[in-house]
VOVO-717686 format. One record per residue (C-alpha): z, y, x; residue in three letters. Coordinates in nm, 3 decimals. Layout:
N
<w = Z	v = Y	u = X	res = Ala>
...
This chain:
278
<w = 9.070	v = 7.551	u = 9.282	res = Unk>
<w = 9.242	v = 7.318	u = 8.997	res = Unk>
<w = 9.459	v = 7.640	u = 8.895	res = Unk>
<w = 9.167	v = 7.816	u = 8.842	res = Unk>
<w = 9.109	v = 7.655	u = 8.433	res = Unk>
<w = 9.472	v = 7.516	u = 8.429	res = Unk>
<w = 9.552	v = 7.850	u = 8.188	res = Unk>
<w = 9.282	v = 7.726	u = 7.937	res = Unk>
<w = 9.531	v = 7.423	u = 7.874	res = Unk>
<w = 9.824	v = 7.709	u = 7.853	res = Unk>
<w = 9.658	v = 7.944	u = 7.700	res = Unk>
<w = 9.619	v = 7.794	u = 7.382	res = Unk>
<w = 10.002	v = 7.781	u = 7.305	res = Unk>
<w = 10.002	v = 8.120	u = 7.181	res = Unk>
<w = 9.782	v = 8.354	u = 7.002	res = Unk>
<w = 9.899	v = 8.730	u = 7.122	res = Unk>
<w = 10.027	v = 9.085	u = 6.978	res = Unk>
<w = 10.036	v = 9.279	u = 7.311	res = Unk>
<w = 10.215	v = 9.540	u = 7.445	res = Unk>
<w = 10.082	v = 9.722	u = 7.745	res = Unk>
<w = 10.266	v = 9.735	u = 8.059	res = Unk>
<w = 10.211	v = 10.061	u = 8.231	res = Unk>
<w = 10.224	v = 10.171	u = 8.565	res = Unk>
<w = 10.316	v = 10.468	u = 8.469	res = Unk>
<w = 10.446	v = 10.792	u = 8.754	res = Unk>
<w = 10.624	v = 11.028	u = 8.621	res = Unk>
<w = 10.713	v = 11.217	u = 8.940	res = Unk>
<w = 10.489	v = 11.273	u = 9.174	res = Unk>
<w = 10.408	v = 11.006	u = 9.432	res = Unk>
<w = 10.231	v = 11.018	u = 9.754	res = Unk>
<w = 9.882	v = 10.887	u = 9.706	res = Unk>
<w = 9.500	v = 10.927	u = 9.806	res = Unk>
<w = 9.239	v = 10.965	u = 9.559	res = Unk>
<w = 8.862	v = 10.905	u = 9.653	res = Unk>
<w = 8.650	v = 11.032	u = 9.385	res = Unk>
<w = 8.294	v = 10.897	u = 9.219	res = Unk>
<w = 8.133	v = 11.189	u = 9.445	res = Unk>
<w = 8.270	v = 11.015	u = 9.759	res = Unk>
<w = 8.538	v = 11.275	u = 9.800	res = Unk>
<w = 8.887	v = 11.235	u = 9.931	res = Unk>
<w = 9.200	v = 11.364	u = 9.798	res = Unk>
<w = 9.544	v = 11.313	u = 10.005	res = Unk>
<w = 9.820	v = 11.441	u = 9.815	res = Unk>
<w = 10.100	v = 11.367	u = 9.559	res = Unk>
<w = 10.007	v = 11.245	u = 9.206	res = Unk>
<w = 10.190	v = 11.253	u = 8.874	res = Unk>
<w = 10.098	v = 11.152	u = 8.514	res = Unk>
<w = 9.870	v = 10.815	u = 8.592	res = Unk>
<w = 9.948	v = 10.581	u = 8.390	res = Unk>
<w = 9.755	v = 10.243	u = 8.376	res = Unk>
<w = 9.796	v = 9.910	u = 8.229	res = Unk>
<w = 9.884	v = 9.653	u = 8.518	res = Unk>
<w = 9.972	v = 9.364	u = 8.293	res = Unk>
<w = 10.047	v = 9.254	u = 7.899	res = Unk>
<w = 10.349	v = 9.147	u = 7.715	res = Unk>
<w = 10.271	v = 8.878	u = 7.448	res = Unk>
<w = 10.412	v = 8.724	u = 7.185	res = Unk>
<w = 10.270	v = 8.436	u = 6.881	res = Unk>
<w = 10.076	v = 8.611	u = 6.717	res = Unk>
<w = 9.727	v = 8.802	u = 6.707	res = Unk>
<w = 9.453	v = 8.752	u = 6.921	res = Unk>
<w = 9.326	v = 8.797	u = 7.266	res = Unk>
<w = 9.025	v = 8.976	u = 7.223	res = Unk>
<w = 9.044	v = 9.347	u = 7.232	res = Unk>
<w = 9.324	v = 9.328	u = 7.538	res = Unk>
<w = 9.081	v = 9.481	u = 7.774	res = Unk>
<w = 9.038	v = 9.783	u = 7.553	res = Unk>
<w = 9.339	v = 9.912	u = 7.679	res = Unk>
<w = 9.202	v = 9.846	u = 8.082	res = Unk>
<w = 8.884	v = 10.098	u = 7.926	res = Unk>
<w = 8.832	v = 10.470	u = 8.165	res = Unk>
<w = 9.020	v = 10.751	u = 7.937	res = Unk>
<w = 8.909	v = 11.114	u = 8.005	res = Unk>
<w = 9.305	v = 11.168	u = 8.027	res = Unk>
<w = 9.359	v = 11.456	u = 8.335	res = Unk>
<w = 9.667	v = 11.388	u = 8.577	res = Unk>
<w = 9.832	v = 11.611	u = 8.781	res = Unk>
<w = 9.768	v = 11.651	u = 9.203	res = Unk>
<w = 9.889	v = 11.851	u = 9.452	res = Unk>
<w = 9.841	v = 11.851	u = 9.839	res = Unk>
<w = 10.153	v = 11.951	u = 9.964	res = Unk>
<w = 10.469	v = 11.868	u = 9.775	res = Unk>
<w = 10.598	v = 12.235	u = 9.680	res = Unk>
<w = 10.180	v = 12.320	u = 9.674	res = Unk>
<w = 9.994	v = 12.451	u = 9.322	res = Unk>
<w = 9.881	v = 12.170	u = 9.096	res = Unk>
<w = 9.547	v = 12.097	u = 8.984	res = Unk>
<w = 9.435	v = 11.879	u = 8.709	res = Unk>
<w = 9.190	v = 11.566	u = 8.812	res = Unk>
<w = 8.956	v = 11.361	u = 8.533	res = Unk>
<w = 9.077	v = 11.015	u = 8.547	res = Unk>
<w = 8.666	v = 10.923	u = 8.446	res = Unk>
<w = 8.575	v = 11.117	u = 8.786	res = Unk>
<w = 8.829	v = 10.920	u = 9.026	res = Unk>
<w = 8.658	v = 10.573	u = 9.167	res = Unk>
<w = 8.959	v = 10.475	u = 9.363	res = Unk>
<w = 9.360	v = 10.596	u = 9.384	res = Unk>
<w = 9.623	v = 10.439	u = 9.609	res = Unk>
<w = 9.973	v = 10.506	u = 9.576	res = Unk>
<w = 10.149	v = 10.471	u = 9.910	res = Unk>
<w = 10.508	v = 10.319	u = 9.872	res = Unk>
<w = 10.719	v = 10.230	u = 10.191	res = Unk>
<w = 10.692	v = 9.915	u = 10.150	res = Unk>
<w = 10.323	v = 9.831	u = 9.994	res = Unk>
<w = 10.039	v = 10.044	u = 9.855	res = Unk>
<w = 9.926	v = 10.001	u = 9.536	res = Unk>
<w = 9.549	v = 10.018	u = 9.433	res = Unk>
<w = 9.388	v = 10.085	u = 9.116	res = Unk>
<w = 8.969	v = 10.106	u = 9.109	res = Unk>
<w = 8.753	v = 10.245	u = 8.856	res = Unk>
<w = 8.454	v = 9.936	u = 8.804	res = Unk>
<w = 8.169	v = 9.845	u = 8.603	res = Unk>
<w = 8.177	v = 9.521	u = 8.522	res = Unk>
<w = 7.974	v = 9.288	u = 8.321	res = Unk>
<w = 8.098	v = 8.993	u = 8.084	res = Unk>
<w = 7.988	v = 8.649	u = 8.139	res = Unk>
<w = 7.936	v = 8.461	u = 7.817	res = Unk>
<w = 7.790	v = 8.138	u = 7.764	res = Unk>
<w = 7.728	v = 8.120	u = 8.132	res = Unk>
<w = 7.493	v = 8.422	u = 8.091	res = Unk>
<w = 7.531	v = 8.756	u = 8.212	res = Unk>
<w = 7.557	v = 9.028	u = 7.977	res = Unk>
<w = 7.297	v = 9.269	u = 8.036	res = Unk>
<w = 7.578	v = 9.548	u = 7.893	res = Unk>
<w = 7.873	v = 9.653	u = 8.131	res = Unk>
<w = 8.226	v = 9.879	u = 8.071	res = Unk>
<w = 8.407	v = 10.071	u = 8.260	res = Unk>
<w = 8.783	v = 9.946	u = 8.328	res = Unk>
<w = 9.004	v = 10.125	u = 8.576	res = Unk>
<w = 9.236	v = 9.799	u = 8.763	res = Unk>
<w = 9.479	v = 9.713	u = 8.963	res = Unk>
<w = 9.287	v = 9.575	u = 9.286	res = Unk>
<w = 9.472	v = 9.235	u = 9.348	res = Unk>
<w = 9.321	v = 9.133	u = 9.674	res = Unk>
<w = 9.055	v = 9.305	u = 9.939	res = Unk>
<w = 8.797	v = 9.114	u = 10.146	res = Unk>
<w = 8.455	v = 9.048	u = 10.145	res = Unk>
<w = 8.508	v = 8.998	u = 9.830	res = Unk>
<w = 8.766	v = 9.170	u = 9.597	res = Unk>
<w = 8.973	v = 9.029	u = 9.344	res = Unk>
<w = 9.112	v = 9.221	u = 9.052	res = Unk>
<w = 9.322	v = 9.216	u = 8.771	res = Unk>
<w = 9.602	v = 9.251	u = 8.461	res = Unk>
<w = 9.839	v = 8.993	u = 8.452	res = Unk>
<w = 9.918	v = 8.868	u = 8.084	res = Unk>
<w = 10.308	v = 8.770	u = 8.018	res = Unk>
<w = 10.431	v = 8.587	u = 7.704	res = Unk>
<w = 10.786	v = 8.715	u = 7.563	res = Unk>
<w = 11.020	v = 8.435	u = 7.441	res = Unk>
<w = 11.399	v = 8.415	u = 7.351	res = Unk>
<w = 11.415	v = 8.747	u = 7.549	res = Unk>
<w = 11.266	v = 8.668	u = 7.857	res = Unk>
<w = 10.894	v = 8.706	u = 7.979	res = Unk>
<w = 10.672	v = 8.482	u = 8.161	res = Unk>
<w = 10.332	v = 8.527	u = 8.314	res = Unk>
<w = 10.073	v = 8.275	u = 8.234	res = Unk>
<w = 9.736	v = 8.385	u = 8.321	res = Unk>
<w = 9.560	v = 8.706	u = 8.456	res = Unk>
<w = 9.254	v = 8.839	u = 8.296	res = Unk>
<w = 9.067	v = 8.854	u = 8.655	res = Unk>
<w = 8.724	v = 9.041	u = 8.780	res = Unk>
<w = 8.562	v = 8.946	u = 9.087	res = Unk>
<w = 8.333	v = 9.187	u = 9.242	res = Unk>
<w = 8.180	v = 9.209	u = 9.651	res = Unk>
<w = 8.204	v = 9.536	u = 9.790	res = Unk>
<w = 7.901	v = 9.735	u = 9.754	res = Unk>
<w = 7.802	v = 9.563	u = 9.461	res = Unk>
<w = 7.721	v = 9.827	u = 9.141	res = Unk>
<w = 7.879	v = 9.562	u = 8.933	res = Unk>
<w = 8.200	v = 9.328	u = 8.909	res = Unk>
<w = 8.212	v = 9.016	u = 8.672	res = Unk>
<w = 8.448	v = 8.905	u = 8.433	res = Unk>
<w = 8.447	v = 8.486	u = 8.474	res = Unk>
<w = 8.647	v = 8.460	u = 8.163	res = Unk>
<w = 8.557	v = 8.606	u = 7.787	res = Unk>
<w = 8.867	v = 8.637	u = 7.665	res = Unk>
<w = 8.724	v = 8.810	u = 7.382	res = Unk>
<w = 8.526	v = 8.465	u = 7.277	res = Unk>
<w = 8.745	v = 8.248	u = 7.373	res = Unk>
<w = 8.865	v = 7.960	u = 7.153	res = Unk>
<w = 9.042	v = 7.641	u = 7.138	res = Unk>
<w = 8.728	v = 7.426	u = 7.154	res = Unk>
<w = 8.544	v = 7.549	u = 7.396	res = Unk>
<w = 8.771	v = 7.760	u = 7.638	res = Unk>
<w = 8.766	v = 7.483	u = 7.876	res = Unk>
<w = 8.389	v = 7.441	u = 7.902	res = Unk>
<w = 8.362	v = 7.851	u = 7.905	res = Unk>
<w = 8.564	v = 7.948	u = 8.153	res = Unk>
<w = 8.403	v = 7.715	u = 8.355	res = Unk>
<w = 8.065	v = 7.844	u = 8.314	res = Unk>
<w = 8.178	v = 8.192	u = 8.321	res = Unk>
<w = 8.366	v = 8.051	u = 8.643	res = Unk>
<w = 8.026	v = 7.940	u = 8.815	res = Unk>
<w = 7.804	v = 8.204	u = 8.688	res = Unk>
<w = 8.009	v = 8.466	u = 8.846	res = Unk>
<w = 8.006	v = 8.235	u = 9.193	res = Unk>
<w = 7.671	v = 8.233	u = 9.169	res = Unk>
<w = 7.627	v = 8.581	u = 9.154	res = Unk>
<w = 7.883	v = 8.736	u = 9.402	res = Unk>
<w = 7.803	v = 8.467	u = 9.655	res = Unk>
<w = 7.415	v = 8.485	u = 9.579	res = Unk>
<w = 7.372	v = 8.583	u = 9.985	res = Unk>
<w = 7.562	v = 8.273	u = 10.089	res = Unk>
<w = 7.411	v = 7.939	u = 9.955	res = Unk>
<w = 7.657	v = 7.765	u = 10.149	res = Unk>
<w = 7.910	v = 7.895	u = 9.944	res = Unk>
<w = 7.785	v = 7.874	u = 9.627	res = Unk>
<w = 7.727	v = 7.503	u = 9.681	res = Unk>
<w = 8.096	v = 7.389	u = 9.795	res = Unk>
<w = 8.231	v = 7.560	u = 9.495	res = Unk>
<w = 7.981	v = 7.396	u = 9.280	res = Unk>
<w = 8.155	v = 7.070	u = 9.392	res = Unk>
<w = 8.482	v = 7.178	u = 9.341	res = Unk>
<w = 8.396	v = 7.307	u = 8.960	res = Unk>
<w = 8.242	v = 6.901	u = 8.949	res = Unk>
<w = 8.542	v = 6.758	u = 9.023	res = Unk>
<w = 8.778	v = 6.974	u = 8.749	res = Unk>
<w = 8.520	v = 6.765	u = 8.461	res = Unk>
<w = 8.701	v = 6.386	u = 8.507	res = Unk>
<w = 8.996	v = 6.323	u = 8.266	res = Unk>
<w = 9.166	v = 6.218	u = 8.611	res = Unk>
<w = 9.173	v = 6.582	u = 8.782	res = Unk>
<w = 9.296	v = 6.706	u = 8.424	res = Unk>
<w = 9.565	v = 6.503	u = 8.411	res = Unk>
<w = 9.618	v = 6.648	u = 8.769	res = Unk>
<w = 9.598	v = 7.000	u = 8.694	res = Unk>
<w = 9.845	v = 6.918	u = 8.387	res = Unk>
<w = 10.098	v = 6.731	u = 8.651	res = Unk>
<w = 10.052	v = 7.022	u = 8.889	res = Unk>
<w = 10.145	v = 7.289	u = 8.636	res = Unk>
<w = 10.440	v = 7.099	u = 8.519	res = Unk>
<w = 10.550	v = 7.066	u = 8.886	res = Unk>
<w = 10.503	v = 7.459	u = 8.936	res = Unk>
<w = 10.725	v = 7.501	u = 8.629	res = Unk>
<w = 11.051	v = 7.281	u = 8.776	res = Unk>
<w = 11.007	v = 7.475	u = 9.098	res = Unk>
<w = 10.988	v = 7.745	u = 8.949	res = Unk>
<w = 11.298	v = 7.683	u = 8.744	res = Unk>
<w = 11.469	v = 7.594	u = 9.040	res = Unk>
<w = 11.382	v = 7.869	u = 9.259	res = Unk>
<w = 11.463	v = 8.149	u = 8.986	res = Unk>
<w = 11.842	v = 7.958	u = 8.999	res = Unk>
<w = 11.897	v = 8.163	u = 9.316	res = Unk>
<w = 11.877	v = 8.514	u = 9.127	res = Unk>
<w = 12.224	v = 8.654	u = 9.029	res = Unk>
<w = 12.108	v = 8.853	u = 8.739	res = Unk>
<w = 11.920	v = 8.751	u = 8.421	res = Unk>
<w = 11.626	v = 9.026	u = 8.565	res = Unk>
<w = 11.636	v = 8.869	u = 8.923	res = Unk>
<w = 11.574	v = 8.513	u = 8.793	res = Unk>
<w = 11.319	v = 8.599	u = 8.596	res = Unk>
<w = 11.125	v = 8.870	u = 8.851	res = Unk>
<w = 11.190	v = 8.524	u = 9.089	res = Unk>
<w = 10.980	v = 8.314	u = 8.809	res = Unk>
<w = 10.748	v = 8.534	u = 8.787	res = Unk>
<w = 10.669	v = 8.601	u = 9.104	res = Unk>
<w = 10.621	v = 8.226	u = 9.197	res = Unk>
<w = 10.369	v = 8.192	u = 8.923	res = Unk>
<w = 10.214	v = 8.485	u = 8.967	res = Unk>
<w = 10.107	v = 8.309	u = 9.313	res = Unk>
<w = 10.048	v = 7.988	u = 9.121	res = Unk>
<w = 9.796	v = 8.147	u = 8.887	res = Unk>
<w = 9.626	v = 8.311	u = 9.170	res = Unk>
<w = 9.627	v = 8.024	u = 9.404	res = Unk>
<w = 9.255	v = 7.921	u = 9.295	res = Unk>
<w = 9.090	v = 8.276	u = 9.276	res = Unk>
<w = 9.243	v = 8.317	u = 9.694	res = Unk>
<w = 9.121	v = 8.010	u = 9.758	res = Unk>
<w = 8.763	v = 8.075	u = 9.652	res = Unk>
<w = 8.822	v = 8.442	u = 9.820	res = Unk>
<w = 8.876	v = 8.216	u = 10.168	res = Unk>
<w = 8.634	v = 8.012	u = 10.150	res = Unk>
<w = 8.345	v = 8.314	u = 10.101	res = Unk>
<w = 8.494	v = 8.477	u = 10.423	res = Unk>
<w = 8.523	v = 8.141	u = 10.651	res = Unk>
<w = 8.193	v = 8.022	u = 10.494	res = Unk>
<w = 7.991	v = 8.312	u = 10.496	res = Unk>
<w = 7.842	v = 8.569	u = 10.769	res = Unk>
């Protein structure tokens, strides 16, 4: 649970200018669409692209990054057979699309999600098409958010959403958009508990052992923990990347191992919903 605030500490290194990093088809790729309507298409698809993270660098802000995570009307291209006719599909009508690669499938899911600010829910939502990170009884989304420096890129946070299936909406824990120096800390963690709250409101159980674990993150001593583990991360990290033989394999090693280190909190909240609850 610690890594899930240890970005507010990082965070506040760097203001950002972004640039969006797409996944972005240009030939067509095997895939299965399943629409708002509950229709299924199996097929090939071409022409999606979709933000599935952010380059950053010192200067700007963070708060219109999700604009770019928003449901265009843009059409892309489908076919059922590979030589078949091609149709043209509304990205706004598609609720789900999985691109099957040989080794893993990639998911991106059309939501409506509602902010969290102030440890209130917004009674306003948006529509944001997403990578889907992890599946379960509850789901776990996101964009992660890299910084660029001396010509290399690191990740250092993901701009999450946390929805259960069957849910109409999914929650945003963090307001990036309000987010400041001051009080990031003390938001994130009420955006933290206030989505807890609401995605685990059928499982007291639940919502009470994370409420202990959000206690404990308040002492200067589990601070000064969640500093120490971050700046043991980083030396593994830097020794693990050591094994890449290329510039690009060290760093897709780096990022890789803190992609898992940034996520580390959200899973474990993820596991203990499904060994907790019914």
């Amino acid at each position: 649970m610690k890594s899930l605030c240890t970005f507010v500490f990082v965070l506040f290194f760097f203001t950002v200018n972004a640039q969006t990093i797409y996944f972005n088809n240009n030939e067509f790729l095997p895939a299965l669409i399943e629409l708002n309507s509950g229709e299924k298409m199996e097929g090939f698809v071409k022409d999606f692209k979709q933000p599935r993270g952010f380059m950053v660098s010192p200067m700007g802000s963070f708060g219109k990054l999700e604009d770019n995570l928003t449901v265009k009307n843009n059409k892309i291209s489908f076919k059922k057979e590979e030589k078949g006719s091609v149709e043209k599909v509304d990205v706004s009508t598609i609720k789900r699309i999985e691109f099957k690669g040989e080794m893993d499938n990639e998911v991106f899911e059309h939501l409506k999600i509602k902010s969290i600010k102030k440890g209130k829910i917004m009674d306003d939502y948006r529509d944001v098409f997403v990578p889907l990170i992890r599946e379960g009884k509850l789901n776990l989304y996101g964009a992660f958010i890299s910084v660029s420096q001396g010509g290399q890129s690191q990740v250092v946070m993901v701009m999450t959403y946390i929805k259960k299936p069957g849910d109409e909406f999914g929650y945003a824990p963090v307001d990036f958009e309000n987010l400041t120096l001051f009080s990031g800390q003390e938001a994130a963690q009420e955006g933290f508990s206030r989505a807890i709250e609401t995605v685990g409101r059928d499982c007291p159980a639940f919502v009470e052992k994370m409420k202990l674990e959000m206690e404990k993150m308040n002492s200067k001593e589990e601070r000064k923990k969640m500093l120490a583990d971050y700046a043991t991360t980083q030396k593994e990290i830097a020794e693990a990347s050591k094994k890449g033989k290329t510039k690009e394999d060290r760093e897709a090693i780096a990022n890789e191992y803190q992609m898992n280190y940034m996520l580390k909190g959200y899973l474990e909240m993820m596991h203990t919903y499904e060994t907790t609850c019914p």
